[in-house]
C-alpha positions as CSV (number, residue, x, y, z in Angstrom):
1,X,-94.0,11.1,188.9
2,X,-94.2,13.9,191.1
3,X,-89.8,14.3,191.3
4,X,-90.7,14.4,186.9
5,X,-93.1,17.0,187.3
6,X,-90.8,19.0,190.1
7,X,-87.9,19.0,187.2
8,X,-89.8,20.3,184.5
9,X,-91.0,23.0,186.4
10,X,-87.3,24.1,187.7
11,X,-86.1,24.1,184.1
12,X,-89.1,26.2,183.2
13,X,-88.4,28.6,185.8
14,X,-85.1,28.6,186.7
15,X,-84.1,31.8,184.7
16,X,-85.7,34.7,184.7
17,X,-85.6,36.6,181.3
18,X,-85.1,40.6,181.5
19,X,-86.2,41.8,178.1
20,X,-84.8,45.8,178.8
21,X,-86.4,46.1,182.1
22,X,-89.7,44.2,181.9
23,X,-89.0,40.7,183.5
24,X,-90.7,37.4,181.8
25,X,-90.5,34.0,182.4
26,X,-92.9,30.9,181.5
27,X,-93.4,27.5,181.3
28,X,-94.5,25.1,178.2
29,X,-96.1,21.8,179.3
30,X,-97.7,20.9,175.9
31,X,-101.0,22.5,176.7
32,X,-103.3,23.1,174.0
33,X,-104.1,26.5,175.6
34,X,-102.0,29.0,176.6
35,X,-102.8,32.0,179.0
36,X,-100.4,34.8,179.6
37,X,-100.5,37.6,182.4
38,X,-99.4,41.2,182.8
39,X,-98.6,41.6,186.2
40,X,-97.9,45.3,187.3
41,X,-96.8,46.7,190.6
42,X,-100.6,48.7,190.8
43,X,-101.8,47.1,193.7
44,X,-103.7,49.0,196.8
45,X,-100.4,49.0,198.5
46,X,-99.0,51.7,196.0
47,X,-101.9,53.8,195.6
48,X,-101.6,57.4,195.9
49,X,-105.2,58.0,197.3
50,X,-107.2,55.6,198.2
51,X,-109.9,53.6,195.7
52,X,-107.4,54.2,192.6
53,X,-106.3,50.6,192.3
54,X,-109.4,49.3,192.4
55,X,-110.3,52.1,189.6
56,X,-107.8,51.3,187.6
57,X,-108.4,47.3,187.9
58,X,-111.6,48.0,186.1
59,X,-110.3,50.3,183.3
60,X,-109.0,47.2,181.9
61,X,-109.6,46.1,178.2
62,X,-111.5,49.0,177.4
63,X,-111.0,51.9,174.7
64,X,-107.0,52.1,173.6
65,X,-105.2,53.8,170.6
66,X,-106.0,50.6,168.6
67,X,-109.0,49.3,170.0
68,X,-112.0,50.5,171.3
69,X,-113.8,48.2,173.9
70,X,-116.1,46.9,172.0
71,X,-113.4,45.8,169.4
72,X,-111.8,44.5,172.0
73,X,-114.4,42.2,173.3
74,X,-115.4,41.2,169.7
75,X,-112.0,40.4,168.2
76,X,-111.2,38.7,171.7
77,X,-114.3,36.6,171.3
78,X,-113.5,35.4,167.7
79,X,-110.6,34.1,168.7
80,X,-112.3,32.2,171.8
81,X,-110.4,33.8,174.1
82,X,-111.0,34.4,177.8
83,X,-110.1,38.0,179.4
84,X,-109.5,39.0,182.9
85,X,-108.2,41.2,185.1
86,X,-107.9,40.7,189.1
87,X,-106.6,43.3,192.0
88,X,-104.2,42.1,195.3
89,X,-102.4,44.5,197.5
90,X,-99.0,44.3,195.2
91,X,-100.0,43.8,191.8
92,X,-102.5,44.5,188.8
93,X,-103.1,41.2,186.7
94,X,-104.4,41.5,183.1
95,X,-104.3,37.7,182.4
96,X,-105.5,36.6,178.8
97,X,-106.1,32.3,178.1
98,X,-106.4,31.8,174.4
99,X,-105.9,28.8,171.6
100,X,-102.0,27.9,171.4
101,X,-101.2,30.0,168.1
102,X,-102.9,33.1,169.1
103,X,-100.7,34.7,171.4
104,X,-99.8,37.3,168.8
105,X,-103.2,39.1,169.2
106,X,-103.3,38.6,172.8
107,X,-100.0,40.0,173.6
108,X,-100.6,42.8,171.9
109,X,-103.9,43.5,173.2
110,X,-102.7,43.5,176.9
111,X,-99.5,45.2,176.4
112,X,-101.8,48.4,174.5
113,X,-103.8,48.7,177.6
114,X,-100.3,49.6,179.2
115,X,-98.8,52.0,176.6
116,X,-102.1,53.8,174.8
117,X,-105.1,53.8,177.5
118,X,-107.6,56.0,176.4
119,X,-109.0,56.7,179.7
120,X,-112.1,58.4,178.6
121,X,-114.7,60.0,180.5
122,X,-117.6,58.2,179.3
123,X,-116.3,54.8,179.8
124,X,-115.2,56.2,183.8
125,X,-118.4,57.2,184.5
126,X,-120.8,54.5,182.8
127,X,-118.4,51.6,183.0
128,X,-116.1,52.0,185.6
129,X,-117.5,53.5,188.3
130,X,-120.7,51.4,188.5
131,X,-118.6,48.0,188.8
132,X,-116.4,49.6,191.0
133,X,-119.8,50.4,193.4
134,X,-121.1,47.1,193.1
135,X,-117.7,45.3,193.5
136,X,-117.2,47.2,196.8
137,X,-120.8,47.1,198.1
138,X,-120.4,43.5,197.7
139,X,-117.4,42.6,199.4
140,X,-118.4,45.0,202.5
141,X,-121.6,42.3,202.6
142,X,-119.3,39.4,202.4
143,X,-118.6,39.2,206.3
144,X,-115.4,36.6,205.4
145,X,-114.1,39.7,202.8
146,X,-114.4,42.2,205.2
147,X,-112.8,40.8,207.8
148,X,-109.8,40.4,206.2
149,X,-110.1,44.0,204.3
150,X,-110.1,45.1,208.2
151,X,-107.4,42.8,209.7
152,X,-105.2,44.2,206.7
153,X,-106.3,47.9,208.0
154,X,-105.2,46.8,211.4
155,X,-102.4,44.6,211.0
156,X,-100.6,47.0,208.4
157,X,-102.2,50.2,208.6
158,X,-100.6,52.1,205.3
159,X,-99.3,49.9,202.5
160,X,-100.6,46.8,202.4
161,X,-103.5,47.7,205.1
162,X,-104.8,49.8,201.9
163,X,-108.2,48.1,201.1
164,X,-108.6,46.3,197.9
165,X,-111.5,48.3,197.5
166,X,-112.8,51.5,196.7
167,X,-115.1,52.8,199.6
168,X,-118.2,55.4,198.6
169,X,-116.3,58.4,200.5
170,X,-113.4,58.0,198.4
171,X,-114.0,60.5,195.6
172,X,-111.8,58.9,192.7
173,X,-111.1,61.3,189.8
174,X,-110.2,60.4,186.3
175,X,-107.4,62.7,186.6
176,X,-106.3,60.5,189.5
177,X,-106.7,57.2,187.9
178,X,-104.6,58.7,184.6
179,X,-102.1,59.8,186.8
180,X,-101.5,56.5,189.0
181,X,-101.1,54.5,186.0
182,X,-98.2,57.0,184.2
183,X,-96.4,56.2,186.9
184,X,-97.3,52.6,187.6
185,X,-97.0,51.4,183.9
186,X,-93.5,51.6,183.9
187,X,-90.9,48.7,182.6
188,X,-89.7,48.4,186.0
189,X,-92.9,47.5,187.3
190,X,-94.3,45.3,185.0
191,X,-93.3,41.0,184.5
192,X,-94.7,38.6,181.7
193,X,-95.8,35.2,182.9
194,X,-97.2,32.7,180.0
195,X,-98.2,29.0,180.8
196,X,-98.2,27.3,177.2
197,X,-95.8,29.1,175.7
198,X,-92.0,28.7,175.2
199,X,-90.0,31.8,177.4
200,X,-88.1,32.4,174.2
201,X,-91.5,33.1,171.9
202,X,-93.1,35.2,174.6
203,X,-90.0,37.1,175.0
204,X,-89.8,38.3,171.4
205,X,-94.0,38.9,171.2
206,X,-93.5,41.1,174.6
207,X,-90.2,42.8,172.9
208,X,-92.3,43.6,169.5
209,X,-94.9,44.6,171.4
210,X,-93.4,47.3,173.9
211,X,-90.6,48.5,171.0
212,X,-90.9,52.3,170.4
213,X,-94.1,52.3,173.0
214,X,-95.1,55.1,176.0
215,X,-93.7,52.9,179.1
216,X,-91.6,54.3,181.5
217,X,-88.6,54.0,183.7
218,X,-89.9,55.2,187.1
219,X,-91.0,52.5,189.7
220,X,-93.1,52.8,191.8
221,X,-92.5,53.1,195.9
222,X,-94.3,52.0,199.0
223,X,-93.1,52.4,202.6
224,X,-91.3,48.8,204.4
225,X,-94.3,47.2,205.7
226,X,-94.7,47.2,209.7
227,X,-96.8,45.0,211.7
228,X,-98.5,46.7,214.3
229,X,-101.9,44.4,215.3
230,X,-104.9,45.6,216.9
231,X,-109.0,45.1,217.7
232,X,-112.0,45.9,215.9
233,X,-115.8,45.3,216.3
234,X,-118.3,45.2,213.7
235,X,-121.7,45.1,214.0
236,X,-123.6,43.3,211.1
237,X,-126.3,41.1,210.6
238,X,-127.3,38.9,207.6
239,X,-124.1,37.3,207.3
240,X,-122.5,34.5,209.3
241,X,-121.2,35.2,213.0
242,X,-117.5,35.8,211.9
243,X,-113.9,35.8,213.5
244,X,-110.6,36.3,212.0
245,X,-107.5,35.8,214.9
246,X,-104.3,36.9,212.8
247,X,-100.9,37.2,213.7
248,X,-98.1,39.2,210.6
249,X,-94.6,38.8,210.8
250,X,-91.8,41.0,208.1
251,X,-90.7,39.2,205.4
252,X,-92.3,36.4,202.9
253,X,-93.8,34.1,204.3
254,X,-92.0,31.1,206.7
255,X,-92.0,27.9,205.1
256,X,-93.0,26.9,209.2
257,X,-96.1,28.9,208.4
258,X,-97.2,27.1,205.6
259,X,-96.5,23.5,208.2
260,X,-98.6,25.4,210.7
261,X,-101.7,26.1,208.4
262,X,-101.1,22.4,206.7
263,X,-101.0,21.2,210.5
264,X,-104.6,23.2,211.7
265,X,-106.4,22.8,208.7
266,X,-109.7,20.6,209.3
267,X,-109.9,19.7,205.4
268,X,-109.7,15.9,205.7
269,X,-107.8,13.8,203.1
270,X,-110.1,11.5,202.7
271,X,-113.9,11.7,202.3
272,X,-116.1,10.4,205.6
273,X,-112.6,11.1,207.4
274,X,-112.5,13.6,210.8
275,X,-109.1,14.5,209.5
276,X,-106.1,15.0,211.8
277,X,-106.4,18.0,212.3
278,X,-106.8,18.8,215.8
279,X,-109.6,21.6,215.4
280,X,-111.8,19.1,213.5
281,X,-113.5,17.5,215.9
282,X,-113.7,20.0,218.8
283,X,-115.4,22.6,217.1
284,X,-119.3,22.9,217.4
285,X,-121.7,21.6,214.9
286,X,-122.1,24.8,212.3
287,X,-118.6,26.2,212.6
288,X,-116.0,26.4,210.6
289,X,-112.4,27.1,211.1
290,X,-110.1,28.2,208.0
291,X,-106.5,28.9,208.3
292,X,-105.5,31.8,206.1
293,X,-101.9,32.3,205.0
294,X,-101.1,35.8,202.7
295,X,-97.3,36.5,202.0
296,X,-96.4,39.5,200.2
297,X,-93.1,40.9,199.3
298,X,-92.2,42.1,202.6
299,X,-94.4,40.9,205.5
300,X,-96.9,38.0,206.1
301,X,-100.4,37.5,208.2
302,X,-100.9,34.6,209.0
303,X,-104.8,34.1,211.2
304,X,-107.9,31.8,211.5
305,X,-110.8,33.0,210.1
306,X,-114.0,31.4,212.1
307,X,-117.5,31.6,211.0
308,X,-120.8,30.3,212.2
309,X,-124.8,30.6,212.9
310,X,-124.4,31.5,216.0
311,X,-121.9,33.6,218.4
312,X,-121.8,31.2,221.0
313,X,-120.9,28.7,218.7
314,X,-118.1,30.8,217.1
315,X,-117.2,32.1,220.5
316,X,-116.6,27.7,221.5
317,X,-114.8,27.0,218.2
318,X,-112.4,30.6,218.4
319,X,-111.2,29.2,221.5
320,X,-110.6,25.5,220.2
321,X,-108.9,26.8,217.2
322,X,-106.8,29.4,219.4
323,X,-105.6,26.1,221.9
324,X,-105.0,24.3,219.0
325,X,-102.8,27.5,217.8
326,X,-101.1,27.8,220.8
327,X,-100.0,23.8,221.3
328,X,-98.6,23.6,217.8
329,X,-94.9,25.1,219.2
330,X,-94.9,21.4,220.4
331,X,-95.7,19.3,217.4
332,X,-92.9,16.4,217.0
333,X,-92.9,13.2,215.6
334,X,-95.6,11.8,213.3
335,X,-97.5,14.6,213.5
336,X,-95.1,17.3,212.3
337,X,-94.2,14.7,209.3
338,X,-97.6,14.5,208.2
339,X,-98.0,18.4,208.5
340,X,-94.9,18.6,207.0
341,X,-96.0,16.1,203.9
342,X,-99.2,18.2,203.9
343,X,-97.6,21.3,203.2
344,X,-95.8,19.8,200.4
345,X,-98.6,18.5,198.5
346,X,-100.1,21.4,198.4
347,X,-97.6,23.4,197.5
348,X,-96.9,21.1,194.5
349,X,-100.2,20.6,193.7
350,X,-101.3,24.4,193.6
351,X,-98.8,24.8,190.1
352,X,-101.1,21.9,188.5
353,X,-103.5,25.2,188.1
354,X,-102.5,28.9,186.4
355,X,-103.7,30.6,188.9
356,X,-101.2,28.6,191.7
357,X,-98.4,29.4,189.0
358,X,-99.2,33.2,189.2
359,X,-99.1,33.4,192.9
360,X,-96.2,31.5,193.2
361,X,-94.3,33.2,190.6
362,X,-95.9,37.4,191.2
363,X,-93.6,38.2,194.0
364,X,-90.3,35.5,193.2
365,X,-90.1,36.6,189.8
366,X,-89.6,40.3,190.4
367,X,-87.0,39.7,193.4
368,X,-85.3,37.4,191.1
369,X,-85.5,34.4,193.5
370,X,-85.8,30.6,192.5
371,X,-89.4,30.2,191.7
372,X,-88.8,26.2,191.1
373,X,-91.0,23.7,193.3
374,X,-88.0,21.9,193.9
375,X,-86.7,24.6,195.7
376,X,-90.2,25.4,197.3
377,X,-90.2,21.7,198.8
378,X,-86.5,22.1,200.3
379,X,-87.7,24.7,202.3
380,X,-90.5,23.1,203.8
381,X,-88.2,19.8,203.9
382,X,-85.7,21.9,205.8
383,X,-88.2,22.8,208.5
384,X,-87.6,19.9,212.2
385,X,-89.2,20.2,214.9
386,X,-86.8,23.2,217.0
387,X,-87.2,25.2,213.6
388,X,-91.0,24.8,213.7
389,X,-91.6,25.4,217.2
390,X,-89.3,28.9,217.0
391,X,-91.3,30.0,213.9
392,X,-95.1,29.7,215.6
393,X,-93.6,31.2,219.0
394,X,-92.4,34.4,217.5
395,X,-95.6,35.1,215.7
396,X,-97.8,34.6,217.7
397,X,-96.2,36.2,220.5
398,X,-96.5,39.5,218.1
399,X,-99.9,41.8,218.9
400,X,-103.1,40.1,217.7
401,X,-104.8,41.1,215.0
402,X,-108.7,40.8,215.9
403,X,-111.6,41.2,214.3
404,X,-115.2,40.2,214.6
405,X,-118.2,40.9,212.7
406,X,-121.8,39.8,213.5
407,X,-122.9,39.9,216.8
408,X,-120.4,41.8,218.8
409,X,-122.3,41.7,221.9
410,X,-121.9,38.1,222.5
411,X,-118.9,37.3,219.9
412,X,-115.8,36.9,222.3
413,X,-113.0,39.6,223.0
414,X,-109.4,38.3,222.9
415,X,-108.8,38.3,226.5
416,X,-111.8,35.8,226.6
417,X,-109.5,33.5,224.0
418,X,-106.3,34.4,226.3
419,X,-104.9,36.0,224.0
């Protein structure tokens, strides 16, 4: 069942269509619904000043040369259709997820919110800016969110350590926002993904739809990413006790990596189980230990991201989960095969959703790599026990990345965690 399902996807993704300059590609399981994304090199990483991706994130679906907002929300609504638009560090998504036989409309929606924005002054400052306040002002209160928005800042610094989200000092003009997007809505920037929809239709509705239109030729640029690391402090209160321990590496991410946070993950596989995973039972009762793994086009971060009710407890379960970090260059055997078999499920089983299909596809589709899970479960197939144990020591033997939010008084310091 699953080598069927591994096939159709490779045939659905093996080729890459590049309709003059804008890439698309998509895959047509028989769905009764279809969704299809604009995915645009716009994210924080490209910004010109800081707080203009986020801006422009929110400008989304509102007044164009053929629609004002309102129309678009109505029309979009008698068609049943679902609208969204999301923000990472590399790309802009306008996704739209409609009844199979409507992707005319949609299409064409989206793509006018690339080539005739309106960008008008009311809708900046009674629409836009107020979401963009409470967006921000929400994730600096999320103590898990901010801790990653600051091991970005640390780990990366420029690029990709560019925060997600506008602060309140950052002063974003219209001007600004109009500006970033002439240059980011270019063909070169932009890629088509549809799930429900044969590559050949959406080609033709994405070629009708940007024929004759506004879009340029200029991508945009952003600096190699470098990995420099570092330690911050935050004191907060409210929240959970929070720790993120990171490590980043250049390049995508190593299939090792995904092993590693297959390996330390305390998600059991079965309910009532203590799982295998060797942080799961060490930790103290009210902590929690999450691997994260983020891979972007040209560096990865890899960490464990620790919460809890208390510092102490926190403190106990950071240094489990940093032991437990530091004896994976050893895993062998059984273990490393059912890490290994880990990693593979949920690598396949992330594409049963859209949103697994966008990630997977955002950054392969624009280097013009295989996107297939077939060749996604090589790599991880390809990964024995000398492989795996090179992979963990070279990252983390690279410059911590620590933060810690809550407490900082009694929240440990990364000598305490030997690191």
């Amino acid at each position: 069942m699953l080598a069927r399902r591994a096939s159709t996807f490779a045939r659905s993704f093996a080729t890459v269509i590049d309709n003059a300059g804008v890439k698309v590609a998509a895959i047509d399981n028989g769905q009764p619904t279809t969704a299809v994304t604009f995915l645009v090199k716009a994210g924080s990483r490209y910004e010109p000043k800081p707080g203009v991706a986020h801006t422009l994130k929110n400008f989304a679906f509102k007044s164009t040369a053929k629609r004002s907002a309102l129309g678009t929300v109505r029309e979009s609504e008698l068609y049943g259709g679902v609208l969204s638009a999301s923000l990472s560090r590399e790309y802009l998504a306008l996704t739209s997820e409609f009844l199979r036989g409507d992707e005319s409309f949609f299409v064409d929606l989206m793509s006018s919110f690339l080539t005739s924005s309106k960008f008008q002054r009311h809708e900046f400052q009674e629409y836009v800016l107020p979401v963009v306040e409470a967006e921000s002002t929400a994730a600096s209160q999320n103590p898990a969110t901010h801790a990653l928005e600051l091991a970005h800042s640390l780990a990366f610094r420029s690029g990709l350590g560019s925060s997600l989200f506008a602060s309140p000092h950052s002063h974003v003009s219209l001007d600004d926002v109009k500006e970033f997007a002439a240059r980011a809505f270019s063909k070169g920037n932009i890629a088509v993904l549809g799930t429900g929809i044969d590559s050949a239709a959406l080609t033709q509705l994405v070629e009708k739809a940007l024929a004759g239109a506004s879009v340029g030729n200029v991508a945009v640029e952003s600096k190699p990413s470098t990995y420099f690391g570092g330690e911050t402090r935050l004191e907060s209160h409210g929240g959970p006790e929070t720790v993120f321990i990171g490590f980043g590496a250049a390049g995508p991410a190593d299939p090792a990596l995904a092993i590693l946070s297959a390996h330390l993950s305390p998600q059991p596989s079965v309910k009532w189980s203590q799982g295998l995973s060797p942080i799961s039972a060490a930790i103290p009762q009210g902590t929690s230990v999450q691997p994260v793994l983020i891979s972007y086009s040209d560096a990865t971060l890899f960490g464990l991201l620790v919460q809890g009710s208390s510092p102490e407890g926190v403190k106990e379960a950071a240094k489990v989960a940093t032991n437990a970090l530091k004896e994976s260059t050893g895993l062998n055997g059984d273990a490393l095969k059912t890490a290994v078999a880990k990693a593979k499920f949920a690598a396949a089983s992330s594409l049963d959703g859209r949103d697994g299909i966008l990630g997977a596809l955002s950054t392969k589709v624009f280097a013009n790599s295989d996107a297939s899970i077939e060749a996604t479960l090589a790599s991880i197939d390809k990964i024995d026990a000398a492989a795996f144990s090179r992979s963990v020591a070279a990252i983390t033997q690279s410059k911590p990345t620590f933060v810690a939010i809550g407490s900082v008084q009694a929240l440990p310091f990364t000598d305490e965690l030997g690191l």
